[in-house]
C-alpha positions, 0 to 999 in steps of 0.5 A, a space after each residue: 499550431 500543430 502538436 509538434 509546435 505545441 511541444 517545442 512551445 511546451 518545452 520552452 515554457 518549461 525550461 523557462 519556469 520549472 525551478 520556479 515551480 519548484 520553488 513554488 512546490 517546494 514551499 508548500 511540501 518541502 523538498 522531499 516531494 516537490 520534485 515528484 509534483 514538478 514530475 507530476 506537473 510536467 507529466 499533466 502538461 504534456 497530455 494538455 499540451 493541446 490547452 497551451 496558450 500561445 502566449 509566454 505569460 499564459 503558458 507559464 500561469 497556466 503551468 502554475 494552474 496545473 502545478 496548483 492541481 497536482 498539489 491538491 491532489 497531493 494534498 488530498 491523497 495525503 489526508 485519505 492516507 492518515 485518514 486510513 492510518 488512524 481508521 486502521 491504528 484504531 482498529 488495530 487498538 480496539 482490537 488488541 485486547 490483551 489476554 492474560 500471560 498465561 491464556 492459550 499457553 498450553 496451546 501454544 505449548 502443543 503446537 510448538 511440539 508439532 513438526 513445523 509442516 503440520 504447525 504452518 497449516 495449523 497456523 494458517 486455518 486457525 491463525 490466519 482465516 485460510 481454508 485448507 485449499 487456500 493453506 496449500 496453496 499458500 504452503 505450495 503442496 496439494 490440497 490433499 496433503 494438506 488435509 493429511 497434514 491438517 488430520 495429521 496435526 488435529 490428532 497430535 494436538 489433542 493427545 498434547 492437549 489431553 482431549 478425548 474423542 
């Protein structure tokens, strides 16, 4: 049988049981993600069109086979993903260790008086991890402003701050 025959069979067979499968996927993820598996499902059969057997009953246990693998897959990706959530909202949680109301406050209070340019790149370096190259980048100005800014910034934030040099 030639792919051209394989598809028409392939499409017979899955005119003939997709709402079955559905039903199928329906019952084990609910409605809300079997019709992105019969998706799924059908996507896989049209790459394996080549495996089809020939008969009705085969073709269709052998759809039934394919739909039951799109599943596990689901089913295993669904457990990566709350695995990760939990190793994430763990983290997140061991690592939130509140400070007192009041630390960092005159910090905070500084860097509010500096002009929003000179904050965000303050903010980025300290805040956020960035290099100051990385920061211009982010901000859309050239590194060399950057460092002017960033200079700009360490000198207002230590006479807000009462820091000799």
């Amino acid at each position: 049988m030639n792919a051209r025959q394989k598809g028409k069979q392939l499409t017979k067979v899955l005119d003939q049981c997709a709402g079955d499968v559905l039903r199928y996927l329906q019952r084990r993820v609910g409605p809300d993600d079997a019709a992105d598996l019969l998706g799924d499902t059908m996507m896989v059969a049209w790459r394996r069109v080549n495996l089809l057997p020939a008969d009705a009953e085969g073709a269709r246990m052998w759809i039934f086979g394919l739909a039951r693998g799109t599943l596990l897959n689901h089913s295993r990706g669904e457990r990566r993903r709350l695995a990760l959530s939990e190793k994430i909202r763990t983290h997140v949680m061991s690592a939130r260790t509140a400070p007192a109301a009041d630390e960092g406050s005159d910090v905070r209070d500084a860097l509010s008086q500096l002009s929003p340019e000179l904050r965000e790149i303050v903010q980025l370096v300290h805040w956020e991890g960035f290099t100051l190259a990385q920061a211009a980048q982010v901000v859309g100005i050239p590194a060399p402003t950057a460092r002017g800014r960033y200079k700009r910034a360490k000198d207002e934030l230590r006479v807000a701050l009462g820091v000799i040099v």
